[in-house]
N, C-alpha and C positions, 0 to 999 in steps of 0.2 A: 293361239297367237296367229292373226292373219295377217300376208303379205300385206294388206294396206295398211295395217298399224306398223311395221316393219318400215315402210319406206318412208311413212310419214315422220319418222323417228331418226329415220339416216339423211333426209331435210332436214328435221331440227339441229342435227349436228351438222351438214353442211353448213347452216348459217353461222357458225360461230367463225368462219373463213370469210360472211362476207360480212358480220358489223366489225370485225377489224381484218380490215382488206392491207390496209398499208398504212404505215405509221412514219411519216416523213419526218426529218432529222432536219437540224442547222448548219447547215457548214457556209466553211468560207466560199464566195463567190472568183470564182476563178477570173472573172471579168472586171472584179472591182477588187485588187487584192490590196487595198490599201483604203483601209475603213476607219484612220484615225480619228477620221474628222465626226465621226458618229462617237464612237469608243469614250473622247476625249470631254463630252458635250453628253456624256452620263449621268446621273446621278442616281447612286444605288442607296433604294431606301429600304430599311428594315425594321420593321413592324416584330417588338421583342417583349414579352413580359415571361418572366424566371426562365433565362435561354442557358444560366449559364454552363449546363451542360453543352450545348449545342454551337452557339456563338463562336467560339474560338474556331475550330475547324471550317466555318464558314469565313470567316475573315481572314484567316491564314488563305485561305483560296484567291480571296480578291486580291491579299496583296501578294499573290502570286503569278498573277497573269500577266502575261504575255503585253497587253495594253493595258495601259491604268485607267480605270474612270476618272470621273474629274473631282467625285468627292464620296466617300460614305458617309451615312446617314444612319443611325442607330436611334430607332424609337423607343426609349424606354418606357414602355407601358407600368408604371408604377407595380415595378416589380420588387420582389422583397430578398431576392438573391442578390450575387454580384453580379449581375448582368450590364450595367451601368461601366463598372470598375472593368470588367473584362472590355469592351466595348474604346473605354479608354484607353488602355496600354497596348491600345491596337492601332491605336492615332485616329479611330471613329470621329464622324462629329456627333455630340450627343445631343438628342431632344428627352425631356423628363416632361411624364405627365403625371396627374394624379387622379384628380377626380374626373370620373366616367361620368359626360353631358348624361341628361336622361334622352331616350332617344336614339341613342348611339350603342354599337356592339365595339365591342374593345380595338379588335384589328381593325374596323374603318377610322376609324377614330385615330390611330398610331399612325394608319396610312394618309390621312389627311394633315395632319397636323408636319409628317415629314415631307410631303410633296410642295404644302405651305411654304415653307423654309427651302426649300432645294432651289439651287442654282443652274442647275444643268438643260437642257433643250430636250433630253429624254428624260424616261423618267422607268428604273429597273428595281420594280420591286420583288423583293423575292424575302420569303419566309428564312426561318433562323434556322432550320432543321435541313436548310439545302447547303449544296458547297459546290463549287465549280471545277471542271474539268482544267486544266493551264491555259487553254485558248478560246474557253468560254464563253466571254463575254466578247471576243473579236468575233464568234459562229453567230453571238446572239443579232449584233449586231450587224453584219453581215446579212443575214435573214433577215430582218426589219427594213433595210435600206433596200434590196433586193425584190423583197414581195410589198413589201409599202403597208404602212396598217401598224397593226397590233402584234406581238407577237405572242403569247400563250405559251408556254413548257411544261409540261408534265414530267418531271425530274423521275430518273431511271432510279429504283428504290433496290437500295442493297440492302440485301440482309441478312443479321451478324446471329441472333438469336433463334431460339427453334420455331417461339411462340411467335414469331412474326410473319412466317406463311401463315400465318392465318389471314391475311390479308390480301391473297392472291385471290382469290374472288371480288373481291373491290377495288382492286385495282384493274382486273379486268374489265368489269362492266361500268366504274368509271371511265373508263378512257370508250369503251365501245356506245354507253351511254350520251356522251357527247357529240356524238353524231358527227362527226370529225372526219373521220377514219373508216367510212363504211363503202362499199362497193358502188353506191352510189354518188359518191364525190359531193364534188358542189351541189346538187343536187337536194341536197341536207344539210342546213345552215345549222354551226354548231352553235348549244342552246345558251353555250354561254363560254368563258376564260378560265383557263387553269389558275388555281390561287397561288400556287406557291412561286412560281417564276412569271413573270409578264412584264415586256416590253414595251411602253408607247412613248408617243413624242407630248411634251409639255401643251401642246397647242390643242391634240386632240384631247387629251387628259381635260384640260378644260373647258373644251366644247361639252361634254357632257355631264358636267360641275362635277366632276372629281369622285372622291368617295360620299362627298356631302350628299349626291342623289341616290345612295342605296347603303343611308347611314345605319338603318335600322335592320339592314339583309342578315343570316346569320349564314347562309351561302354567299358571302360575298362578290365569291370567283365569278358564280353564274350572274349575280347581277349586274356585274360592271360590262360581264362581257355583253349580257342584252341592251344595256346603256350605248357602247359603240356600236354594236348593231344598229339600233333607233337609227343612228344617229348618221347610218352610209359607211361608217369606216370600215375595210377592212378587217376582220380577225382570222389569224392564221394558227392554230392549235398545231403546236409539234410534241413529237417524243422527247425525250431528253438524252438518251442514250448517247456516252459522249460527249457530251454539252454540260450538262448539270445532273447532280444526284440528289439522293436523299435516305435519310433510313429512317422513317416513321414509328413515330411512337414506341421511341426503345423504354420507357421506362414504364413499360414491367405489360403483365395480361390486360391487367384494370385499362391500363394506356390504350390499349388498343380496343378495349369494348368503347370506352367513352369518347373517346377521338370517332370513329366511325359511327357509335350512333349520334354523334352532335346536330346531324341533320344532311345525314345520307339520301331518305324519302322523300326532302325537300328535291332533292336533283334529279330521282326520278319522276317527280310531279312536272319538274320541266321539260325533257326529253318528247324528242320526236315522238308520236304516235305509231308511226313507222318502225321505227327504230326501237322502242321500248316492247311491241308484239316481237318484234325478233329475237329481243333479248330477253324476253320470258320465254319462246320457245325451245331458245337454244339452253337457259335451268330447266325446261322439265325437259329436255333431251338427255342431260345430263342425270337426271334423275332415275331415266328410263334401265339402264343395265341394271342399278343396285335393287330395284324392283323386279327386276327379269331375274335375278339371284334368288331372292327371296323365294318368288313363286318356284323358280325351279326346285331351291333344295324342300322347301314345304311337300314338291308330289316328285322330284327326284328325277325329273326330266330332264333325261338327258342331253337334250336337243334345246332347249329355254337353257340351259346349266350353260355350254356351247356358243351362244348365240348371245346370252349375257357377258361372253368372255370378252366374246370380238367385238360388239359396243364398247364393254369400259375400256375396251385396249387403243380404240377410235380416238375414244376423247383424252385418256391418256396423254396420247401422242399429241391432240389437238391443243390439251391446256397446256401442256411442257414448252411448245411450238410460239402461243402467244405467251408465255412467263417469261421468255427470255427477253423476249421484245423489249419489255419492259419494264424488269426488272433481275436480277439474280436472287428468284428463288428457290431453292430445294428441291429437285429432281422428283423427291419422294411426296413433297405437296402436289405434286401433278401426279403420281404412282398412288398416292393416298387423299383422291382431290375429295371426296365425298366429307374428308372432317374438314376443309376451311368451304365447302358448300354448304355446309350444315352451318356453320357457325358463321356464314353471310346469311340466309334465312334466318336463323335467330335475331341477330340485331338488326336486322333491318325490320323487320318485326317490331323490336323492340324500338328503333329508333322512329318507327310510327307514329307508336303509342306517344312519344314524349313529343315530337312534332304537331300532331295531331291533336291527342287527347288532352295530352299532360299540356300541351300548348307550351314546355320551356325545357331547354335545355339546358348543360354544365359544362363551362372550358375554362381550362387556366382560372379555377377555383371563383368563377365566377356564376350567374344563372344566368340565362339567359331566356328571353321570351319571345316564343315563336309566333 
């Protein structure tokens, strides 16, 4: 083992500090602490097919804030659960769809047909698996009127089950991916919007014809976000920590293989060049101790044995460091990161192949073509 494979390897782990350098939050504007006039001029649309797991706790949040929006908005994507009926005894207003345009992926489809119908000057969509902090949507707001634009959320992901660190690696290099957050700053226009929470005003929503102009995306988020790019506006990518949550794909392991490979590879197709060498280096940095083990116990050096100690203890400390940022999970997923590393290389792998090869993917018991 030579000192220049050594150091090139405590680089690769340095970088994992700088593709997420800082992950900025929403808060209230101290300067403007009276944001009714945005809050009230809302309209929260959601985009819902078989939610009704998930719905209730999201809508219990909105009619818990602090400022009320001016209307919700429940897209039912012809679902076959109560999603509908939950949605009502919630005073929702409801939109029913059925049949899926050809052309169209399901969520652009839900999301245009409620933005159609909305009344509001903004327009807050957010996914049915998210649910809001009490002063939520006053932070959201706040930050939109504040920095002017778009606003993006990437919801802080709690989690309840064991099987679901296993998503602590995609949600890491999601978010570092994005090019958002990295030490570089502006300098790296991020490559697109967070899907689950985003904020814009009605006017800009229609300067870049809505969801109709990336009807056919199966990454939507990124599309729409490069749509207001195009187009000059603003996009501001925040954390959600505080602001908005989420707990992805609680039901069950299946949920979380087919949710992440739906078209993961598509997002790193998009990604800076920059940004995407960093975040390859900083996985095989991370790969670099369990391989320093290997070889060690193989000739039993105990110096390689030592030396693999204090890397995996580096990054340890480094994944645990960014896990919290961004979510609450499992001490022991960052103590035992090598099994949700392993099982982000698989399906990303895997969700290649169906992006690429297979050219279709599967969500909400539909297909879809990539």
């Amino acid at each position: 083992m030579s000192y220049i494979e050594i150091i090139v390897h405590a680089v690769f782990w340095l970088l994992g500090f700088l593709i997420i350098w800082r992950i900025p939050v929403c808060m209230k504007s101290p300067e403007d602490p009276d944001i009714s006039s945005v809050v009230e001029n809302i309209s929260v649309i959601i985009p819902a097919r078989n939610e009704q797991e998930n719905l209730p706790r999201l809508l219990n949040s909105l009619s818990g804030q602090t400022k009320k929006p001016l209307e919700i908005i429940v897209v039912d994507d012809d679902s076959t659960d109560s999603t509908a009926e939950i949605a009502k005894d919630h005073g929702a207003r409801i939109i029913r769809l059925k049949d899926l345009p050809p052309g169209w992926v399901g969520k652009t489809w839900a999301c245009h047909n409620g933005a159609s119908k909305a009344k509001g000057k903004y327009y807050l969509f957010l996914d049915a698996d998210t649910y809001l902090e009490d002063d939520g949507i006053e932070k959201i707001a706040s930050c939109a009127k504040s920095r002017k634009g778009v606003v993006s959320i990437q919801p802080y992901h709690k989690i309840k089950k064991l099987y679901e660190n296993l998503s602590l690696f995609f949600n890491i290099i999601l978010i570092a991916g994005m090019g958002a957050f990295t030490v570089l700053g502006k300098a790296v226009r991020p490559i697109g919007a967070f899907g689950p929470c985003m904020l814009c005003s009605a006017r800009d929503y229609d300067r870049i014809g809505g969801h109709e102009s990336i009807k056919g995306k199966v990454m939507e988020d990124i599309a729409i976000g490069k749509e207001f790019l195009k187009k000059g506006i603003n996009l501001h990518c925040m954390g959600g920590k505080e602001v908005i949550d989420f707990r992805m794909y609680p039901g069950g392991f299946m949920d979380v293989v087919v949710g992440w490979s739906k078209g993961f590879s598509t997002g790193a197709r998009s990604t800076s060049i920059i940004v995407l060498i960093m975040v390859i280096a900083w996985i095989v940095g991370a790969i670099f101790p369990i391989n320093l083990l290997a070889t060690g116990l193989g000739s039993m050096d105990i110096a390689l044995l030592i030396l693999s100690a204090v890397f995996y203890t580096a990054f340890v400390i480094q994944i645990y460091c960014m896990s919290w940022r961004i979510g609450r999970f499992n001490f022991f997923a960052s103590m035992l990161y090598f099994i949700p590393l392993a099982f982000f290389i698989i399906i990303f792998l895997y969700s290649f192949i169906l992006t690429f090869i297979r050219r279709k993917v599967s969500w909400k018991d539909r297909h879809i073509k990539t």
